[in-house]
N, C-alpha and C positions, 0 to 999 in steps of 0.2 A: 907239517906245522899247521895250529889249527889257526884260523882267520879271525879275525879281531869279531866277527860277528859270530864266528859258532864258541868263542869265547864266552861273548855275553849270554848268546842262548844256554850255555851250560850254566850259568850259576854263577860262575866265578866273578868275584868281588874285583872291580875294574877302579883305578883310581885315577883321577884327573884331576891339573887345573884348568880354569879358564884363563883366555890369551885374551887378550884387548889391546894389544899394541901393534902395530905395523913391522913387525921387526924380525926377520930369517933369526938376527942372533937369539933373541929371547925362547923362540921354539927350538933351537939349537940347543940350548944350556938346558932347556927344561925338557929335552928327549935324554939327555947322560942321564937323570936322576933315574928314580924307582917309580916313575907315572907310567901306569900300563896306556894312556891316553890319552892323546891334548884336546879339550876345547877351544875351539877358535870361533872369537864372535863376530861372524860377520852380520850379525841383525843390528848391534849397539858400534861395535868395533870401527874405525873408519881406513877399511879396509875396500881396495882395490879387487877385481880378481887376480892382475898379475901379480899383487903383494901379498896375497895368499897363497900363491902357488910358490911364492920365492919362498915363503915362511913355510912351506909343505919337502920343500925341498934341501932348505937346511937339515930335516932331520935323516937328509940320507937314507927315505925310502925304508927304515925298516922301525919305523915309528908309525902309529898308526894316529891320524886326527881323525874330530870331527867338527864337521864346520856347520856353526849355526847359521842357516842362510839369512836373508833378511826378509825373506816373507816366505810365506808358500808359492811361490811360481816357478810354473816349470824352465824358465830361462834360468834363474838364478840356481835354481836346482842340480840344473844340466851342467853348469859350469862347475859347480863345487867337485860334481865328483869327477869332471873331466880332468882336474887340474891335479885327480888323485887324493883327495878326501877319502877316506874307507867308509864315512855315510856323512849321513846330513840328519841335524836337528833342525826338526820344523817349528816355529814359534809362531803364536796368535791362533792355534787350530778354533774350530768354533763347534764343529759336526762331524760326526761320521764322515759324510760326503767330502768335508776338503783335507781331512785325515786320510781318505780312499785315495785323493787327487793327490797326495805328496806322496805316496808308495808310487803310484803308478809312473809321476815324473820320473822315481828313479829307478826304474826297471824298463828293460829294454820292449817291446813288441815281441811278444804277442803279450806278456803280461805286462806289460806300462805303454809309455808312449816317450822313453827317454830318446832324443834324437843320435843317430848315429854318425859321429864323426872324428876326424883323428884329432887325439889331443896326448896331453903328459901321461894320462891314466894307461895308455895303449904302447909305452912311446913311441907317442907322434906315426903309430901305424905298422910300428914292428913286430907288435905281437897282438896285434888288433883279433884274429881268430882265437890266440889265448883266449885274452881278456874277455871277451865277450861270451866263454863258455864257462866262467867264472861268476862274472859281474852281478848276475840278477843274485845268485846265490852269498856271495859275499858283501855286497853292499848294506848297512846299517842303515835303519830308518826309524829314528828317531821321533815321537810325537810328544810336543809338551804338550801340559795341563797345566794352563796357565787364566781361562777363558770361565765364566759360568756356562759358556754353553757346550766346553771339551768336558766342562764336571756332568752336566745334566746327561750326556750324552756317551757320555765314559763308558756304559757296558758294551753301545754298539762298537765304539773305537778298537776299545781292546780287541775283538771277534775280528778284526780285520786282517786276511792272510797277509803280510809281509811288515805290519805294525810290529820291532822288536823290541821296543822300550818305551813306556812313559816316564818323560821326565817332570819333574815337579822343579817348576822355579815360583819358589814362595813369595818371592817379594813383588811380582806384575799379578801372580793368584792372588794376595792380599790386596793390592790397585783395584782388579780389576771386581774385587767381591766389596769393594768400599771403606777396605781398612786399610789402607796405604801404608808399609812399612810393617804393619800389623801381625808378623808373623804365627804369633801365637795364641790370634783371636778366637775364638772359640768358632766359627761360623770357617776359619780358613782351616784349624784344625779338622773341622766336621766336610771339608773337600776333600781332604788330605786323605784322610781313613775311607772315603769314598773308593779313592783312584785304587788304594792299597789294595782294599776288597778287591774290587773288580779286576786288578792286574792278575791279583793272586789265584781269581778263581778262573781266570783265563790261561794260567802260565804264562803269562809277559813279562818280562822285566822293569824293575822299578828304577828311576832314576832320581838324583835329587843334588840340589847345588846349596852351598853353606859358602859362607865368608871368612869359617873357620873347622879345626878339626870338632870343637863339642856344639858346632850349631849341625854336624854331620853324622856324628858316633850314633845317637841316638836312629836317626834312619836305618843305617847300617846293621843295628841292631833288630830293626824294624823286615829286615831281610831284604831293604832296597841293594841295591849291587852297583850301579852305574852312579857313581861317584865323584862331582866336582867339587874341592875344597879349594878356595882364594882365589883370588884376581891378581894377576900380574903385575898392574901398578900398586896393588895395595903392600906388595911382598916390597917394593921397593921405597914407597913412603913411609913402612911400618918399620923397617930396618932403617932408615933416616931419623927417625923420628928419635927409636932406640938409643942412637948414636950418640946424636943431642943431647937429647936426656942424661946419660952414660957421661957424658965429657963435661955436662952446666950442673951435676949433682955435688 
């Protein structure tokens, strides 16, 4: 069976949502559907590490996440995929250099500096010689473009051996280029088609998050693959809302 990252490195069109709740059930209900993948955010999310790994574990191991940590550092790093994340989305990159720094957290020595110790990923030491003749290979590493200076800097990122996806999250790209919300600025468009080139003429994968399926179709068509459509609380306000609406018409 192939691993959720020689997935994405073929091509194949991956879909997700993002999780922003603290909740085993919620990653539970949303592994039975048809998402090849969960996002879990632990950069915005107010997530614990032990509540993430309780929420990794709901899905019964044969669902693959990935957890957006909350920064680049290699602590935070270590743990996501200790607790059995299949990779990590790195958010706020700026360069090359701290694009180079989040592969290497998550890869073992001689090619990173991930620390080696027993956790859920291994369980807890039982198959620790497995895992670890797997790990560098199957691990996901994630890099947003979200920064003026992961755009300016985007040809070197891409070129990076273990870089397997840029994800685009347009709404901190719009903040952070001065159009706040701005999705469809002309100046966040003109990053946008930046990343795409340089992913494309790199072979890397593209990734991209939408708050619905037609803020997404469009990428999709764009030949992005790595796919977040909605937020977990929105899926639940929006069907509230619905409800309401439905019963006071």
């Amino acid at each position: 069976m192939k691993s959720f990252r020689q997935r994405l490195q073929s091509g194949e069109v991956l879909l997700s949502t993002l999780v922003s709740l603290p909740s085993p059930e919620i990653t539970e209900l949303l592994s039975k559907l048809n998402f090849d993948w969960l996002f879990i955010d632990g950069e915005h999310g107010a997530f614990s590490t032990l509540e993430m790994q309780r929420m990794l574990q709901a899905t019964l191991d044969h669902f693959p996440c990935l957890i957006r940590v909350a920064s680049n550092d290699v602590v935070a790093i270590k743990r996501a995929l200790d607790i059995g994340a299949a990779g990590i989305i790195v958010p706020q990159i700026r360069s090359a250099e701290e694009a180079q720094a989040a592969v290497r957290a998550a890869k073992y020595p001689i090619k990173g500096n991930r620390g080696v110790g027993l956790a859920r990923a291994h369980e807890f030491g039982m198959s620790f010689t497995e895992y670890l003749s797997i790990a560098d290979d199957d691990t996901c590493v994630v890099i947003q473009a979200e920064t003026p200076g992961a755009i300016s800097d985007i040809e070197r990122i891409v070129r990076i051996e273990g870089v397997d996806a840029i994800f685009v999250g347009p709404y901190d790209l719009s903040a952070n280029l001065g159009y706040t919300g701005e999705v469809d600025h002309p100046e966040v468009i003109a990053a946008i088609e930046k990343v795409t080139n340089a992913c494309k003429q790199a072979n890397v994968r593209l990734g991209y998050f939408g708050v619905n399926a037609s803020a997404v179709l469009p990428f999709k068509e764009k030949g992005f693959t790595l796919l977040t459509i909605g937020v977990d609380s929105l899926f639940i306000l929006n069907s509230a809302q619905q409800l309401l609406k439905d019963m006071n018409s």
